[in-house]
C-alpha positions as CSV (number, residue, x, y, z in Angstrom):
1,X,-15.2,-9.9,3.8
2,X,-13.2,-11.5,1.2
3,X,-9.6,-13.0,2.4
4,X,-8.0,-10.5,-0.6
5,X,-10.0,-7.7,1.8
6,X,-8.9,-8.8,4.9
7,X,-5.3,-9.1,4.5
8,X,-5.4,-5.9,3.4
9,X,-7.0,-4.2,5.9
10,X,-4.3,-6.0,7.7
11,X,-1.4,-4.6,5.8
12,X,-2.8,-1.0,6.1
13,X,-2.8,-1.5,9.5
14,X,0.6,-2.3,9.8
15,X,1.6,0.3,7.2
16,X,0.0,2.7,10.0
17,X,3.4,1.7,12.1
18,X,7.2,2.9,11.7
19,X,9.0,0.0,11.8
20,X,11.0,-1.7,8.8
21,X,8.1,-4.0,8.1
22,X,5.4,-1.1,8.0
23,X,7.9,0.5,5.7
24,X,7.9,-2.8,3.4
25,X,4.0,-2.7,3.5
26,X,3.6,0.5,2.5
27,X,5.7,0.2,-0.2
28,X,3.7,-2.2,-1.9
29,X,0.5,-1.1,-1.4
30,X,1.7,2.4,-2.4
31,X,3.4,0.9,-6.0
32,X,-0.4,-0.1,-6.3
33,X,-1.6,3.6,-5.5
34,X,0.4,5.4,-8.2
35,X,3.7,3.8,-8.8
36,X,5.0,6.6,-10.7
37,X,4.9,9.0,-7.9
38,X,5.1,6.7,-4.8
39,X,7.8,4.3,-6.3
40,X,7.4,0.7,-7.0
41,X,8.0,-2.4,-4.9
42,X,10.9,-4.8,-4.3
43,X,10.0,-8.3,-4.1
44,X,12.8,-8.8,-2.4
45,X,11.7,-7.0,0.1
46,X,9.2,-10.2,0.8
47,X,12.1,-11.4,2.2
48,X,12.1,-8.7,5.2
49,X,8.8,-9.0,6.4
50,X,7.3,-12.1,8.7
51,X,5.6,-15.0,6.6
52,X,2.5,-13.9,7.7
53,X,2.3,-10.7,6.4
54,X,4.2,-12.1,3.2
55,X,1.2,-13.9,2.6
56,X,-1.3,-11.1,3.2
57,X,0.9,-9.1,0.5
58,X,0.1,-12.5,-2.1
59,X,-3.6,-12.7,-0.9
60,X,-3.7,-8.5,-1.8
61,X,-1.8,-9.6,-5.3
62,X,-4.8,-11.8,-6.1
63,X,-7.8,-9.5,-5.6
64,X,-5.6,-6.7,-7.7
65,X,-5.7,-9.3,-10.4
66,X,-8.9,-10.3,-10.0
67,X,-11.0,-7.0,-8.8
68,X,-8.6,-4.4,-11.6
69,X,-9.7,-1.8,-9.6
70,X,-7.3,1.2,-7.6
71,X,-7.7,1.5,-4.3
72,X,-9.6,4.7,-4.0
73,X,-12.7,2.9,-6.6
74,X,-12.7,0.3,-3.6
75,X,-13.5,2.9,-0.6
76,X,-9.9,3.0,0.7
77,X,-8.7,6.4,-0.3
78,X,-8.3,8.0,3.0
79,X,-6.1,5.1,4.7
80,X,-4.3,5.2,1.1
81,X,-4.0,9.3,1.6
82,X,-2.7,9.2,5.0
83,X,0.1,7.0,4.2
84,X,1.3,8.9,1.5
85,X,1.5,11.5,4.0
86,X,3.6,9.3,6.6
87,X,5.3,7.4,4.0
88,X,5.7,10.3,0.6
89,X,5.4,14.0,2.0
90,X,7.3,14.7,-1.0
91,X,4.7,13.3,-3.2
92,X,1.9,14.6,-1.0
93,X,3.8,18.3,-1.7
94,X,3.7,18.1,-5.5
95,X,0.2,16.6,-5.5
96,X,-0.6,19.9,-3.8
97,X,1.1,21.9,-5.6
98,X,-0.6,20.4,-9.0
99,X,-4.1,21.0,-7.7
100,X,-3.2,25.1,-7.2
């Protein structure tokens, strides 16, 4: 597994929590989802999370720049799903609604 792949297997298991930083995590991993319906990211918000996962966020950065692939094209889009469940139930609703 590639470092860009592990960090972010590590960042979607943090997103899986309900703290501030999970919040923080899920917010950039969902601006790379569909930042038009899940909202983009704050880099300031780097600022509220540990160094550690900081850097996982900057190793994910570099494999978005280098694989230019969505999440979903790389096997991901259940974890991706479920946390626009926990994290967007509003944009999980209208997603529902548009396939009806």
């Amino acid at each position: 597994m590639t470092d860009g792949r592990a960090a972010l297997e590590r960042l979607l298991d943090i997103a899986r929590g309900d703290t501030g930083q999970s919040r923080k995590v899920a917010n950039f991993l969902l601006a790379w989802w569909n930042a038009g319906e899940c909202g983009g990211f704050d880099l300031t918000d780097l600022w509220g999370v540990d160094t550690a996962i900081a850097l996982d966020m900057l190793r994910v950065f570099a494999l978005l720049a280098a694989c230019r692939q969505y999440p979903d094209s790389m096997g991901y889009s259940t974890q991706f799903e479920a946390m626009v469940r926990a994290w967007r139930p509003a944009a999980e609703a209208s997603e529902r609604k548009e396939t009806l």
